[in-house]
VOSEDREN-101344 format. One record per residue (C-alpha): residue number from 1; x, y, z; residue in three letters. Coordinates in nm, 4 decimals. Each point is the difference from the previous one (the first is absolute). Example, Ala and Ser with C-alpha at 12.3 -4.5 7.8 and 13.67 -1.06 7.14 Angstrom:
BEGIN
{seq=1&c1=1.2300&c2=-0.4500&c3=0.7800&type=ALA}
{seq=2&c1=0.1370&c2=0.3440&c3=-0.0660&type=SER}
***
This chain:
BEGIN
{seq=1&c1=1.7336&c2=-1.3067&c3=-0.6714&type=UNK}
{seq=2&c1=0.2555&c2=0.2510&c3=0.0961&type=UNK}
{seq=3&c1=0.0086&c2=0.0602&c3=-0.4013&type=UNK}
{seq=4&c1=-0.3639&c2=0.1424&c3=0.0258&type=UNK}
{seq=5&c1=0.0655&c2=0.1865&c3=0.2928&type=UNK}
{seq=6&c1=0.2928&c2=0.1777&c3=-0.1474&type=UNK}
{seq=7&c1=-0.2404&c2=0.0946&c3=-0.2906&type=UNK}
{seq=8&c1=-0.2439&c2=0.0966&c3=0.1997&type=UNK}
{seq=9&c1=0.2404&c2=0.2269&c3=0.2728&type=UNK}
{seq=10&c1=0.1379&c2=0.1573&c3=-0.3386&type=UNK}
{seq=11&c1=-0.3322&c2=0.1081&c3=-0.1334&type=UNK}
{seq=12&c1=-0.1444&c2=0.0778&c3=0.3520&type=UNK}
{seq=13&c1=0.3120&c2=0.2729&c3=0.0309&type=UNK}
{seq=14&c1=-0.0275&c2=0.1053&c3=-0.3964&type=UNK}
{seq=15&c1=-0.3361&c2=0.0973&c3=0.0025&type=UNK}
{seq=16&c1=-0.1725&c2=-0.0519&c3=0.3294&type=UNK}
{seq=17&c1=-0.2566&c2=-0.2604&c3=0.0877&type=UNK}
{seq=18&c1=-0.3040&c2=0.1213&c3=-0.1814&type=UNK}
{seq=19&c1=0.1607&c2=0.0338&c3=-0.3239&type=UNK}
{seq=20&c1=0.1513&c2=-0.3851&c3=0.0263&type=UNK}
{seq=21&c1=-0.2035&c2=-0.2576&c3=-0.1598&type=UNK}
{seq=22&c1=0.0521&c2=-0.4251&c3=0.0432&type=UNK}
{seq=23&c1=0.0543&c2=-0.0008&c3=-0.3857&type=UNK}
{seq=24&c1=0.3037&c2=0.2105&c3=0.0262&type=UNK}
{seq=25&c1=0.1572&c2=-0.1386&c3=0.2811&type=UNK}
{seq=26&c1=-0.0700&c2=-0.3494&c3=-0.1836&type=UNK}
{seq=27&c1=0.1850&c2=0.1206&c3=-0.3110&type=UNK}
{seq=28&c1=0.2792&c2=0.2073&c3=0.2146&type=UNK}
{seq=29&c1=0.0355&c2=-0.3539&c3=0.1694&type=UNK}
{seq=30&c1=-0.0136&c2=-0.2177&c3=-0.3330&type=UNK}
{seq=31&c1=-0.3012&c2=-0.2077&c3=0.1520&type=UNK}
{seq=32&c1=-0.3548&c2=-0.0397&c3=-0.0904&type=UNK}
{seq=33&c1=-0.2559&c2=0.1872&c3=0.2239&type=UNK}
{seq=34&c1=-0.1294&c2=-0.3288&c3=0.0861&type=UNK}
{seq=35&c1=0.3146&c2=-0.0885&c3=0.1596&type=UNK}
{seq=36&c1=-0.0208&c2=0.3196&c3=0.2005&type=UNK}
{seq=37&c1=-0.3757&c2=-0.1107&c3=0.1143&type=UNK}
{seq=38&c1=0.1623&c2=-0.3031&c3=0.1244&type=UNK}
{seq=39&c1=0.1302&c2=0.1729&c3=0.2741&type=UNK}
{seq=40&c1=-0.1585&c2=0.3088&c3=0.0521&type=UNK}
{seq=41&c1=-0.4009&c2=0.0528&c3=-0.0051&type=UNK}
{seq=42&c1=0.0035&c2=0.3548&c3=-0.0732&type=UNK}
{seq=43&c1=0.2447&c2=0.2831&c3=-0.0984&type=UNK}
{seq=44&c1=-0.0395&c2=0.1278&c3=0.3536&type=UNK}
{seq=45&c1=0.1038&c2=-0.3451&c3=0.1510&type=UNK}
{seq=46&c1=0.3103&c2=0.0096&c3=-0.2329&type=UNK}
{seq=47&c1=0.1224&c2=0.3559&c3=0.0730&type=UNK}
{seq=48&c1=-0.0444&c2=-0.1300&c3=0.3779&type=UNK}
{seq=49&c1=0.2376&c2=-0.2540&c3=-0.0727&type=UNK}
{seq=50&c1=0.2532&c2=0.2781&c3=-0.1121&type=UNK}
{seq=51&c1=-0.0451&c2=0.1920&c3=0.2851&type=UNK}
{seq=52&c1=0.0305&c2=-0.2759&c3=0.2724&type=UNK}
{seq=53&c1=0.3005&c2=-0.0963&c3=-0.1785&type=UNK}
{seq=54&c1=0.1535&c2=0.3418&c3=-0.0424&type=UNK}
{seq=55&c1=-0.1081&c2=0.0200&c3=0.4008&type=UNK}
{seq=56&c1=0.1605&c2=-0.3227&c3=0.1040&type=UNK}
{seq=57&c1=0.3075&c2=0.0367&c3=-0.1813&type=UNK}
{seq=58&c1=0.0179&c2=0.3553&c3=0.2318&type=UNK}
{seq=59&c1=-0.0882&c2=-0.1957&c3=0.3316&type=UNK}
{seq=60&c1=0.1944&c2=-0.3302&c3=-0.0721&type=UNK}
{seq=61&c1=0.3520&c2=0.2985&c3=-0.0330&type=UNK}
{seq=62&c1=-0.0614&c2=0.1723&c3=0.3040&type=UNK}
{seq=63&c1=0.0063&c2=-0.3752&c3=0.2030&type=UNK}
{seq=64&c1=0.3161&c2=-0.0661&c3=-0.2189&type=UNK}
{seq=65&c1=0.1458&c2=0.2753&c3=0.1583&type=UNK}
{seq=66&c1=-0.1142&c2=-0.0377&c3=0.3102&type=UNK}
{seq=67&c1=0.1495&c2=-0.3655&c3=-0.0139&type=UNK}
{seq=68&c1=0.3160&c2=0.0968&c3=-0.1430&type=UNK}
{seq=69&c1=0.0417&c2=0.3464&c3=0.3188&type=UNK}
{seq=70&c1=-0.2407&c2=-0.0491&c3=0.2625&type=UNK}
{seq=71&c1=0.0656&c2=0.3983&c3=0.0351&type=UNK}
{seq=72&c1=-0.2226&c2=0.0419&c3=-0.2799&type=UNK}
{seq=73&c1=-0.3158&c2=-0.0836&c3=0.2561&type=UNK}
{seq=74&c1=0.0555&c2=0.3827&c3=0.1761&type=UNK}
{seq=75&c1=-0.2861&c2=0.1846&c3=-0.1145&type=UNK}
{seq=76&c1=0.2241&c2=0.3124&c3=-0.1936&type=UNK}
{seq=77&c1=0.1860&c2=-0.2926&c3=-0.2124&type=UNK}
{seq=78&c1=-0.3190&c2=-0.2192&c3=-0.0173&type=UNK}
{seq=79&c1=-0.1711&c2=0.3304&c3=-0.1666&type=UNK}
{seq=80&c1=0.2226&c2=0.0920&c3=-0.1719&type=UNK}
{seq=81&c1=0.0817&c2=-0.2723&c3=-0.2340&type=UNK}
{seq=82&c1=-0.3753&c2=-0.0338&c3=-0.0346&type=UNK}
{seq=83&c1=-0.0260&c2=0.3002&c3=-0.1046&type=UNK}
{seq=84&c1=0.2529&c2=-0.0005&c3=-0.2544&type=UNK}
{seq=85&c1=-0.0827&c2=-0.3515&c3=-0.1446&type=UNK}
{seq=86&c1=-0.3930&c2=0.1443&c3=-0.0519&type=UNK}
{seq=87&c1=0.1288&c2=0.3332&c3=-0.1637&type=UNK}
{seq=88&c1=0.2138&c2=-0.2256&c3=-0.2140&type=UNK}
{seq=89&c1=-0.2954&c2=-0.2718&c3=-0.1227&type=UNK}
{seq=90&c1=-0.2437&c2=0.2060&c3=-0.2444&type=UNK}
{seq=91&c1=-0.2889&c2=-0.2499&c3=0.1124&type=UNK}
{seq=92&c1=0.0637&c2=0.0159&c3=0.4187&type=UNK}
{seq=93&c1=0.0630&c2=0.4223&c3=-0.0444&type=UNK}
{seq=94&c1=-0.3707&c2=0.0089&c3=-0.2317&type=UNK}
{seq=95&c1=-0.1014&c2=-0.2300&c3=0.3321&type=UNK}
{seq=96&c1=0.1112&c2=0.2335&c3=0.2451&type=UNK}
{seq=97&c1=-0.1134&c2=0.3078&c3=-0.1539&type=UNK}
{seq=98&c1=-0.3229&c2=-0.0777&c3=-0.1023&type=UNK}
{seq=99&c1=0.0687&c2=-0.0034&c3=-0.3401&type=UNK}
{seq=100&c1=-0.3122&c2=-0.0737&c3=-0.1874&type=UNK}
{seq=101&c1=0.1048&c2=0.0752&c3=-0.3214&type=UNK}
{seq=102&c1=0.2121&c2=-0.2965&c3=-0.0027&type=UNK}
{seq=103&c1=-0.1476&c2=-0.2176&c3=0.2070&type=UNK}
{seq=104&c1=-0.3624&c2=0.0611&c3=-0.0638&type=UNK}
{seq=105&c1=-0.2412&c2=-0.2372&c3=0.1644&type=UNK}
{seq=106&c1=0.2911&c2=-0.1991&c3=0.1497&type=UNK}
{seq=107&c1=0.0756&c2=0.2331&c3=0.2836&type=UNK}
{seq=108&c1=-0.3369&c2=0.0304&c3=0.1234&type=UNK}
{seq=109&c1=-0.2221&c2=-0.3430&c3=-0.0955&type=UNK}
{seq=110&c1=0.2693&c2=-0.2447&c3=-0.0186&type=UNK}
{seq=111&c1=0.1142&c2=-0.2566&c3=0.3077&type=UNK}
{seq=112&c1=0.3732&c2=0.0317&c3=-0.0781&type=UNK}
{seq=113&c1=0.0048&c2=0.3858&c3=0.0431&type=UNK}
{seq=114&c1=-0.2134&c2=-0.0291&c3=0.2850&type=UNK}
{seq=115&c1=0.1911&c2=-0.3003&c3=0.1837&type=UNK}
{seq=116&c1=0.3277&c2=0.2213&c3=-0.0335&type=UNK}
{seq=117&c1=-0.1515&c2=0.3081&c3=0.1529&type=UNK}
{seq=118&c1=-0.1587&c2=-0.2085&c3=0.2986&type=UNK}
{seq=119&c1=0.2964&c2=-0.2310&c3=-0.0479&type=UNK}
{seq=120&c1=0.2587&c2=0.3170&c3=0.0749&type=UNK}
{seq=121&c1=-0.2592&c2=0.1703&c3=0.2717&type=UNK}
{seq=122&c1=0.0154&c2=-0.3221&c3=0.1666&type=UNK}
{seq=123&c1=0.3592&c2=-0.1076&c3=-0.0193&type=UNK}
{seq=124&c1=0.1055&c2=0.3751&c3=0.0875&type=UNK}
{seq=125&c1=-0.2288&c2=-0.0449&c3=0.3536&type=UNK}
{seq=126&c1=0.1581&c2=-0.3070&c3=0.0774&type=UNK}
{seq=127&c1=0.3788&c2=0.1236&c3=-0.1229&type=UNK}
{seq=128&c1=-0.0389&c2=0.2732&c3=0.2748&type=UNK}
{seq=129&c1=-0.0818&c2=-0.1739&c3=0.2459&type=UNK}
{seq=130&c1=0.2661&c2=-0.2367&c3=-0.0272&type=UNK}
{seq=131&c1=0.2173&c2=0.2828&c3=-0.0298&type=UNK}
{seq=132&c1=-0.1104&c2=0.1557&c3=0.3511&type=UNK}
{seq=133&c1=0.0266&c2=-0.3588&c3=0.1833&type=UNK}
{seq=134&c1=0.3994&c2=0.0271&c3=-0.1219&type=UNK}
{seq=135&c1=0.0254&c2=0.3885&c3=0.1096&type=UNK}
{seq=136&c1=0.0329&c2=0.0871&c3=-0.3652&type=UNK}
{seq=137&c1=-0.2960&c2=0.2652&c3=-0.0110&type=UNK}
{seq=138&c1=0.0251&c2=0.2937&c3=0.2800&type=UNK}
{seq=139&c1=-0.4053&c2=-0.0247&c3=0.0122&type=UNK}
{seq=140&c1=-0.2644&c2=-0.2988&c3=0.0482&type=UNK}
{seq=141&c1=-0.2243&c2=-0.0387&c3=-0.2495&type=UNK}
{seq=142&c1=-0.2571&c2=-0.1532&c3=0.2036&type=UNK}
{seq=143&c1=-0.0647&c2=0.2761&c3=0.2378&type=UNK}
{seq=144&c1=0.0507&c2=0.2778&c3=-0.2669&type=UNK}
{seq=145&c1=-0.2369&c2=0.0024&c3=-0.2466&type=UNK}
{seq=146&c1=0.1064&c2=0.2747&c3=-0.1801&type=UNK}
{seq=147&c1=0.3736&c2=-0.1554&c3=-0.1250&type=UNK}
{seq=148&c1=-0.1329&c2=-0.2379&c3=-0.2546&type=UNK}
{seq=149&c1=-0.2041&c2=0.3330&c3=-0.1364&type=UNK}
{seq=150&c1=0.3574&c2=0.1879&c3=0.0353&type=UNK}
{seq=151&c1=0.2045&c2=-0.2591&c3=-0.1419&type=UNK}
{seq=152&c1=-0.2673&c2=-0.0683&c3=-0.2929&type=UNK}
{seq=153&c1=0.0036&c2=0.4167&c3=-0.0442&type=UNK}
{seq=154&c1=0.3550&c2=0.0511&c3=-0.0329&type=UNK}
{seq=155&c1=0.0800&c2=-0.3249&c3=-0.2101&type=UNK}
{seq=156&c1=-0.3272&c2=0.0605&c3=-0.2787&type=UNK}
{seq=157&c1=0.0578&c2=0.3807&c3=0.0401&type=UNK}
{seq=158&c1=0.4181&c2=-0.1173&c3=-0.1871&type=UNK}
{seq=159&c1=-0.2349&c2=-0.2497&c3=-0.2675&type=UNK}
{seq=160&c1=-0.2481&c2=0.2767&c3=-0.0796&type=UNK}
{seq=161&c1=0.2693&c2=0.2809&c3=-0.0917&type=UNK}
{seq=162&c1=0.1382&c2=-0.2720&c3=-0.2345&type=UNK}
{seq=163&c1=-0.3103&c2=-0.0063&c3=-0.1863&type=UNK}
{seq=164&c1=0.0456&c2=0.3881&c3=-0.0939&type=UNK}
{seq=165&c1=-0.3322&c2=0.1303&c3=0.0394&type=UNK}
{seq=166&c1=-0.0536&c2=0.3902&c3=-0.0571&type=UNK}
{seq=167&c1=0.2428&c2=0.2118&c3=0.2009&type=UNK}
{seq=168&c1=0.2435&c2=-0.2825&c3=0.0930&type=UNK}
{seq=169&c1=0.2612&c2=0.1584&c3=-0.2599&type=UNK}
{seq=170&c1=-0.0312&c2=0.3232&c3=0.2374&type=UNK}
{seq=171&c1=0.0900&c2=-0.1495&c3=0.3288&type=UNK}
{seq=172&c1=0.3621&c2=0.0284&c3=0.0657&type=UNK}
{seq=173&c1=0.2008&c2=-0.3165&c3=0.0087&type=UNK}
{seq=174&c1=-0.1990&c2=-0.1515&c3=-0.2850&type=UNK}
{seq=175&c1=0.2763&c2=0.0007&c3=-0.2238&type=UNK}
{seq=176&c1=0.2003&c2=-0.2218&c3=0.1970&type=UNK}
{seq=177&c1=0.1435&c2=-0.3246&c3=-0.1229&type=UNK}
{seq=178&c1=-0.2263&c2=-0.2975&c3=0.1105&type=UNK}
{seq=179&c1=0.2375&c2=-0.1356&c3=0.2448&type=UNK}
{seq=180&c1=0.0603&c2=0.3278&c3=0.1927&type=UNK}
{seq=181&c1=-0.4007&c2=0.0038&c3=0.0219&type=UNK}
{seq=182&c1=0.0072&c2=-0.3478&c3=0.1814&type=UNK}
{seq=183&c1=0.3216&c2=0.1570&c3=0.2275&type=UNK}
{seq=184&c1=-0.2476&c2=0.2722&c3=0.1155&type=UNK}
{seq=185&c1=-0.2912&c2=-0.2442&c3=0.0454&type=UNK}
{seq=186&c1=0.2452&c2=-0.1866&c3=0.2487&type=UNK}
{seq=187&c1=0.1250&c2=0.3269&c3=0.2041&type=UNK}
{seq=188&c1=-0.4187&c2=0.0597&c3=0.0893&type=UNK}
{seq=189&c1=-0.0473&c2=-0.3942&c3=0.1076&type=UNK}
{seq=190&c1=0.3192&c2=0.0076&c3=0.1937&type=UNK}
{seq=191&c1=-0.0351&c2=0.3178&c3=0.1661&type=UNK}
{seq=192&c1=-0.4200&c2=-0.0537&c3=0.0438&type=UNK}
{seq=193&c1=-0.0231&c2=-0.3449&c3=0.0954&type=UNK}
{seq=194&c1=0.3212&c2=-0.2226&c3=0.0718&type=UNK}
{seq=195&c1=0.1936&c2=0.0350&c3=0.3412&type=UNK}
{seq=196&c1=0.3249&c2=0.1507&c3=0.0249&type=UNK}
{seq=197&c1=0.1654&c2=-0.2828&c3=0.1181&type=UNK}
{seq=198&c1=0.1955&c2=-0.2099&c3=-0.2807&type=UNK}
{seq=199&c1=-0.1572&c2=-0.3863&c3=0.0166&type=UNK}
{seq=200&c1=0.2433&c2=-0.3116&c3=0.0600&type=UNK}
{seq=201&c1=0.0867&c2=-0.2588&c3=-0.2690&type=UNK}
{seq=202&c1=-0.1876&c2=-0.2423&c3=0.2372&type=UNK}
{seq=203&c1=-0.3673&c2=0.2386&c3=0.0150&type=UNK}
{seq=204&c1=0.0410&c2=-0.0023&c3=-0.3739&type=UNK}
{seq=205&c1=0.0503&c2=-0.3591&c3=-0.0969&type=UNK}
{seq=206&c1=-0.3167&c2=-0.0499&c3=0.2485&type=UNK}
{seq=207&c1=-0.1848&c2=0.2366&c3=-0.1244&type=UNK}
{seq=208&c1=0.0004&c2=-0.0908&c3=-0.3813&type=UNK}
{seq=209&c1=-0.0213&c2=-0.3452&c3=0.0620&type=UNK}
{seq=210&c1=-0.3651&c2=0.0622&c3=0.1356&type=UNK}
{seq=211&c1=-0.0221&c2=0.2436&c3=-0.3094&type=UNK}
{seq=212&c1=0.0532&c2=-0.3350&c3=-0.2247&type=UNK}
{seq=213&c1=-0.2998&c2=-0.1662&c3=0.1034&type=UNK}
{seq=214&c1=-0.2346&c2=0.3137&c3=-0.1564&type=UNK}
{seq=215&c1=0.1807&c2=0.0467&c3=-0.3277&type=UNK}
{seq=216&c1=-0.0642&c2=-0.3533&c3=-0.0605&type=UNK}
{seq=217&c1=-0.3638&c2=-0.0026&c3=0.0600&type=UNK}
{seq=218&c1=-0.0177&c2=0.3616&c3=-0.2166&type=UNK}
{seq=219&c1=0.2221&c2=-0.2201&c3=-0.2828&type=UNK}
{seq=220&c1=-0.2504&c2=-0.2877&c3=0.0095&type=UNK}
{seq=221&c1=-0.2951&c2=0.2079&c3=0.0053&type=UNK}
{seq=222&c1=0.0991&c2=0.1856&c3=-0.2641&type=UNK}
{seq=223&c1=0.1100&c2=-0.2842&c3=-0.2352&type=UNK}
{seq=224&c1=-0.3306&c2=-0.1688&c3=0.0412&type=UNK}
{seq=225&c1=-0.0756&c2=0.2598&c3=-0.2820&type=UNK}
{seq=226&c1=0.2227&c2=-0.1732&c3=-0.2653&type=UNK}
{seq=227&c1=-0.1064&c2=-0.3349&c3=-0.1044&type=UNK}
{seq=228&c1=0.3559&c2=-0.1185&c3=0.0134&type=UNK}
{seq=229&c1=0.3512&c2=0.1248&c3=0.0807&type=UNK}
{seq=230&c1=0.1004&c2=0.1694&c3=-0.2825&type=UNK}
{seq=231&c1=0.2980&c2=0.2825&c3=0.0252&type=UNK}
{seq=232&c1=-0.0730&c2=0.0016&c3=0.3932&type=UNK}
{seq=233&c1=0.0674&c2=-0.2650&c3=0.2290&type=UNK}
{seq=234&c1=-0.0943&c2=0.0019&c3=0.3874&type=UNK}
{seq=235&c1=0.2462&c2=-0.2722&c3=0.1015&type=UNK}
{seq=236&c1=0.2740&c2=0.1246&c3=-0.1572&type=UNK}
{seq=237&c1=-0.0044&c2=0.3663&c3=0.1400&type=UNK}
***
């Protein structure tokens, strides 16, 4: 299994979704097609196996660190790390940025792309407010409407730059190094929507352990797309 997905994730990133057939990623995987068809129904069910993976390996590291520094549930850290693991993964970054060219039909008319979008929107909704019941966000989402549209703004505006569209080699700063691109990301969410108050070890640990129980059900949603554990384990993150 995770044999075929490799093929497949090397071929998707190679030459981009449309150009991929299930013949070469049987022979790049040293499998009959048929063996592929075992699995997968169609090549856009496969490549939706590579992205859900690609996605839950992303998902399953930010609760790692969470687990290992409950520090890492602040929003500015949170962010950050997300946005530097998805800048990092060729598959999550063609996610992100709408990439069609890679992704083809799998970012708009396949389940896993579109559980991970609803699966983020959602999570993100309820991560806020968990953060404002611990005093870790200076607003309340649920009488401002307009932060999740702020938040969303600020965060895609960072993904969208990354995807160099025409001008973005013009705007100053874009020749910074990837890391010093996250540091600036974190100096608007700090500034725009955390209070100024630093949070106790105690509001932490509380915080991310609610956190927990919504990576797990993102993790299990999202590995309903692999017909077994291959490279990705839930239980083990």
């Amino acid at each position: 299994m995770s044999r075929i997905l490799d093929a497949a994730e090397e071929l998707l990133l190679a030459y981009g979704y449309r150009k991929v057939t299930i013949d070469e990623v049987a022979g790049r995987a040293g499998v009959g097609k048929g063996t592929v068809y075992l699995y997968w129904t169609s090549k856009r069910d496969l490549f939706a196996a590579v992205l859900a993976r690609s996605t839950a390996r992303l998902v399953a590291a930010q609760f790692a660190a969470v687990r290992a520094d409950p520090a890492e549930v602040r929003l500015h850290r949170s962010i950050r790390r997300s946005f530097l693991l998805t800048m990092r993964s060729p598959v999550v970054k063609a996610l992100a940025t709408g990439d069609h060219v890679m992704l083809g039909e799998v970012l708009t008319r396949s389940e896993a792309g579109s559980h991970y979008v609803l699966g983020k929107v959602d999570t993100t909704a309820r991560y806020l407010a968990i953060l404002y019941e611990h005093g870790l966000l200076a607003e309340d989402p649920a009488t401002d409407p307009t932060l999740f549209y702020r938040l969303s703004a600020a965060v895609l505006g960072s993904y969208l730059l990354e995807a160099g569209p025409p001008g973005t080699d013009d705007i100053p700063g874009a020749e910074l190094e990837l890391e010093a691109k996250a540091d600036a990301l974190v100096t608007t969410l700090r500034r725009a929507f955390e209070p100024a108050t630093e949070p106790s070890e105690a509001t932490l640990r509380a915080a991310a352990g609610e956190l927990a129980d919504l990576y797990r059900q993102w993790l299990a949603d999202l590995a309903g797309y692999l017909p077994q554990a291959t490279s990705f384990e839930v239980e083990e993150v």
